[in-house]
C-alpha positions as CSV (number, residue, x, y, z in Angstrom):
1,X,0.0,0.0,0.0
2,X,1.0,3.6,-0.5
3,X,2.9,5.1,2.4
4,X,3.4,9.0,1.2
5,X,0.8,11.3,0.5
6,X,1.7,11.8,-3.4
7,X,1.6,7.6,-3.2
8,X,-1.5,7.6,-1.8
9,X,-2.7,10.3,-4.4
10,X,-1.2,8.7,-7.3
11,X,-3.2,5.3,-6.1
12,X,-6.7,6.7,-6.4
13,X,-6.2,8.6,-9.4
14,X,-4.9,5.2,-11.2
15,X,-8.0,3.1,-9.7
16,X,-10.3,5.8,-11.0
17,X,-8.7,5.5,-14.4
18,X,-8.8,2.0,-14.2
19,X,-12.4,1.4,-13.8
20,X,-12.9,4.1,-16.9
21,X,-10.4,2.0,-19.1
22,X,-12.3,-1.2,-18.1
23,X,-15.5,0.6,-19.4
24,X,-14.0,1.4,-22.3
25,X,-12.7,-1.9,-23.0
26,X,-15.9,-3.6,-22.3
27,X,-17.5,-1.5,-25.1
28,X,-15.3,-1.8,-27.2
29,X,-15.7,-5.6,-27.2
30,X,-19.0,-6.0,-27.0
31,X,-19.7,-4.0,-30.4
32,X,-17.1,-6.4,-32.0
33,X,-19.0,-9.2,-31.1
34,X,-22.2,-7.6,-32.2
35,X,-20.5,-7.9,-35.3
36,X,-19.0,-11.1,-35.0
37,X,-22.9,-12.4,-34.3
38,X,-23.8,-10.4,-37.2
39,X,-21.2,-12.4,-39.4
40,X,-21.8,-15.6,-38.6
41,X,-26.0,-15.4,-39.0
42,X,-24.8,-14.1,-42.5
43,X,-26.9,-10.6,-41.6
44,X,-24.4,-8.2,-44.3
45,X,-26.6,-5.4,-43.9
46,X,-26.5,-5.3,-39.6
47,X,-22.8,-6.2,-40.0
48,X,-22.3,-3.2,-42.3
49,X,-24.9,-1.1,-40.0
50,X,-22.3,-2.2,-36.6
51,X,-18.8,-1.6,-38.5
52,X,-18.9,2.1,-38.0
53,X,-19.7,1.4,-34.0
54,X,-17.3,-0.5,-33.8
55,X,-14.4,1.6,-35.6
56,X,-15.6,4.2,-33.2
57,X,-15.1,1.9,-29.8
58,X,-11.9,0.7,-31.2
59,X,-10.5,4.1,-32.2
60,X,-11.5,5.8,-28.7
61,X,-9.9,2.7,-26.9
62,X,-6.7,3.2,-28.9
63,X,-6.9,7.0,-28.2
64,X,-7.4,7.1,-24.4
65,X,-4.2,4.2,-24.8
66,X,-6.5,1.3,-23.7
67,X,-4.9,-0.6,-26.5
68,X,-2.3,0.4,-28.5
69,X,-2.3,2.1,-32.3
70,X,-1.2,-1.2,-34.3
71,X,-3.5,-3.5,-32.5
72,X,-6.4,-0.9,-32.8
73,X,-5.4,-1.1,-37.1
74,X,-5.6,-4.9,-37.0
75,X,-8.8,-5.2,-35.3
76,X,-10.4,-3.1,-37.4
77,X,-8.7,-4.1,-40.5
78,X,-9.6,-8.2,-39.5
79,X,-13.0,-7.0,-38.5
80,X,-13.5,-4.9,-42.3
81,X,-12.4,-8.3,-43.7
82,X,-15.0,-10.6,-41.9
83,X,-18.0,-8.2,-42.8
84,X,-16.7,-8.4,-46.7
85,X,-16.7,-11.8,-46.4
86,X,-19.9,-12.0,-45.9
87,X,-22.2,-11.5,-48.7
């Protein structure tokens, strides 16, 4: 546990951050499998509808540095690729 007073300061600031980051995480995931759902019941027009929701989540993540730039690019880049698959 934190003994100083800046420790102690720097503690709660990084478990509020934490719980935001988890948040932004969990929404991030769940609208890629929305789209992963979409995809496999073959639904191209709700997959299509979900891909820009997605992009957003994934870009805001990678933004706020929740995930980093490349791995925000490949999830959206394997996630563009599933949705043309699907026609």
């Amino acid at each position: 546990m934190p003994i100083t007073k800046g420790a102690k300061k720097a503690h709660i600031q990084s478990e509020k951050k934490r719980v935001f980051n988890i948040r932004r995480k969990s929404v991030m995931s769940d609208v890629v499998k929305e789209v992963n759902k979409a995809v496999l019941a073959k639904d191209a027009t709700k997959a299509k509808e979900l891909l820009p929701k997605a992009y957003k989540a994934i870009d805001k993540a990678a933004k706020r540095g929740v995930i980093k730039d490349n791995t925000a690019s490949r999830k959206k880049s394997r996630l563009s690729a599933r949705v043309k698959s699907v026609k």
